[in-house]
N, C-alpha and C positions, 0 to 999 in steps of 0.2 A: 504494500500500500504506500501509494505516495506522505508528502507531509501532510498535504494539504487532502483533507477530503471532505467533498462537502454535505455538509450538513440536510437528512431530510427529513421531514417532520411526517409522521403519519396520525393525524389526526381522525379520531374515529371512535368505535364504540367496544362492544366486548369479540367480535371478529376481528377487529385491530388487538383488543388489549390482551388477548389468549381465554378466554373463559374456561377457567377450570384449569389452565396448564400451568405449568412454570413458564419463568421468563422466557428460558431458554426454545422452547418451542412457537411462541408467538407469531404474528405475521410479521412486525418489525425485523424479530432476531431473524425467522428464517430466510428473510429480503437480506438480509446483512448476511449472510453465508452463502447465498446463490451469487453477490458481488463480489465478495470475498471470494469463492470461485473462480468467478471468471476473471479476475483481477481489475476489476471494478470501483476504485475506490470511490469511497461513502461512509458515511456515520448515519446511520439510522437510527431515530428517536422514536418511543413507543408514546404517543401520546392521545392512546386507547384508553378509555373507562367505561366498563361493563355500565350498561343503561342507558346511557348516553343519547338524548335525542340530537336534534339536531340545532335545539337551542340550547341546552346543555353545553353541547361543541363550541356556538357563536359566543358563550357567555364564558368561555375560559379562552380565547383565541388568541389572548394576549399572554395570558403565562405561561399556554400551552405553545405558543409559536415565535411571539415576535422575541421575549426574548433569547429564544434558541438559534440565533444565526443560522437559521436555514436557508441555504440555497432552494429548496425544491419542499412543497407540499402536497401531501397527497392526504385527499378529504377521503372516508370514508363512513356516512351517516347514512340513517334515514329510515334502517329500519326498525328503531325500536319504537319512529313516529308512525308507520306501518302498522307495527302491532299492537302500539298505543290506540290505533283507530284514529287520529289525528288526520282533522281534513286536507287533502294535499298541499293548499297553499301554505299552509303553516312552513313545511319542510321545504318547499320552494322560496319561502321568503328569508329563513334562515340560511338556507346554501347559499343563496343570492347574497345573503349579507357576508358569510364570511369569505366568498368570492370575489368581494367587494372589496373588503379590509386588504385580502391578499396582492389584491393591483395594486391599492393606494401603498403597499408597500412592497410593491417591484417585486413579489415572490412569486415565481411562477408555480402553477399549479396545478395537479392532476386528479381529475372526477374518477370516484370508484364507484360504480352500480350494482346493486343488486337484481336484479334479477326476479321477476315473481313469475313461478312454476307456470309455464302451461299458459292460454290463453287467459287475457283478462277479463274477471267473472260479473265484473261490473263499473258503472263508471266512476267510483273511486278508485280502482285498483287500474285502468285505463288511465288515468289521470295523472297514480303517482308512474306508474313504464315510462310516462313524457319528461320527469324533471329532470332526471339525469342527462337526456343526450340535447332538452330544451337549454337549457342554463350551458351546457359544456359549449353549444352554438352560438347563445348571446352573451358567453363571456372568453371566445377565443379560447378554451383550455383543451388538453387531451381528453379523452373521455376513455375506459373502461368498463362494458356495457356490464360484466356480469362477475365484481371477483367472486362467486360461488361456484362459478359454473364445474370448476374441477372435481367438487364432493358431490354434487346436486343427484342426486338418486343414488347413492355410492351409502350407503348403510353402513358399511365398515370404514369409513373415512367420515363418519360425523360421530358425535357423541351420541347417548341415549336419549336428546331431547330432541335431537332430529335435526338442530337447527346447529349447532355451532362444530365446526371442524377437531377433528383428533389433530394430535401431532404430527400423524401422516397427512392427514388433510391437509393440514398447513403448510406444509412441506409442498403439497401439487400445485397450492395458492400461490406460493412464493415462486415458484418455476414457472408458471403460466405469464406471473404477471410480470416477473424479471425477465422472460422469452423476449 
């Protein structure tokens, strides 16, 4: 690794912060050894908290991000406004806002999506499929339509709650999205 490596923040919920695992298997750590890998240098910051909406996110943005010298952020919210039942624009007004903070301060940024199974069953669940690649288009950034897609029917790559990644999981998460 060089001297210098820059700083990247992944802001997110408990699919960022590892639920249920040690540090060591998280999506941060495992993004920091697929780099590490390919001789990629990086510092990756875990800056996951199991719950986490997506005002939760907006309302630490500052001690989760700005003062961490990050080069690069990668957002990943939204779905515990999802399963909160939280009308969509709620979770579109808050990505938008910390979308916002991130321009006014020059840090580039990358949309992570989740994914909901299967056709949309109605038009709230229509509504929130739009936020991610609406917002990634009116605000210039990468977008990432689905970090689940690597576990998504995979029973032995998620926990017993169905919803969050094993360490192997994590592990396909990290590879997919460092690909």
């Amino acid at each position: 690794m060089t001297s210098h490596a820059p700083v990247i923040v992944m802001l997110g919920d408990s699919l960022t912060a590892g639920f249920q695992l040690s540090a060591r298997p998280a999506l941060p750590a495992a993004l920091q050894r697929e780099f590490d890998d390919r001789g990629v240098p990086a510092r990756f910051v875990n800056a996951g908290v199991s719950g986490d909406t997506t005002a939760d996110g907006l309302n630490r943005y500052e001690w989760s991000v700005e003062g961490s010298n990050a080069e690069l952020l990668i957002v990943a919210l939204g779905a515990n406004d999802f399963l909160g039942e939280l009308p969509p624009d709620v979770p579109k007004r808050n990505l938008a806002a910390i979308l916002t903070k991130a321009k006014q301060d020059n840090l580039p940024t990358v949309l992570l999506g989740v994914a909901l199974p299967g056709e949309a069953k109605d038009e709230r669940e229509a509504a929130y499929a739009e936020i991610y690649p609406q917002l990634a288009a009116e605000f210039s950034v990468p977008y990432y339509p689905d970090m689940l897609a690597p576990v998504a029917a995979k029973p032995r790559l998620l926990q017993q709650d169905g919803l969050h990644p094993t360490a192997a999981g994590v592990g396909g998460l990290a590879r997919r999205i460092a690909g």
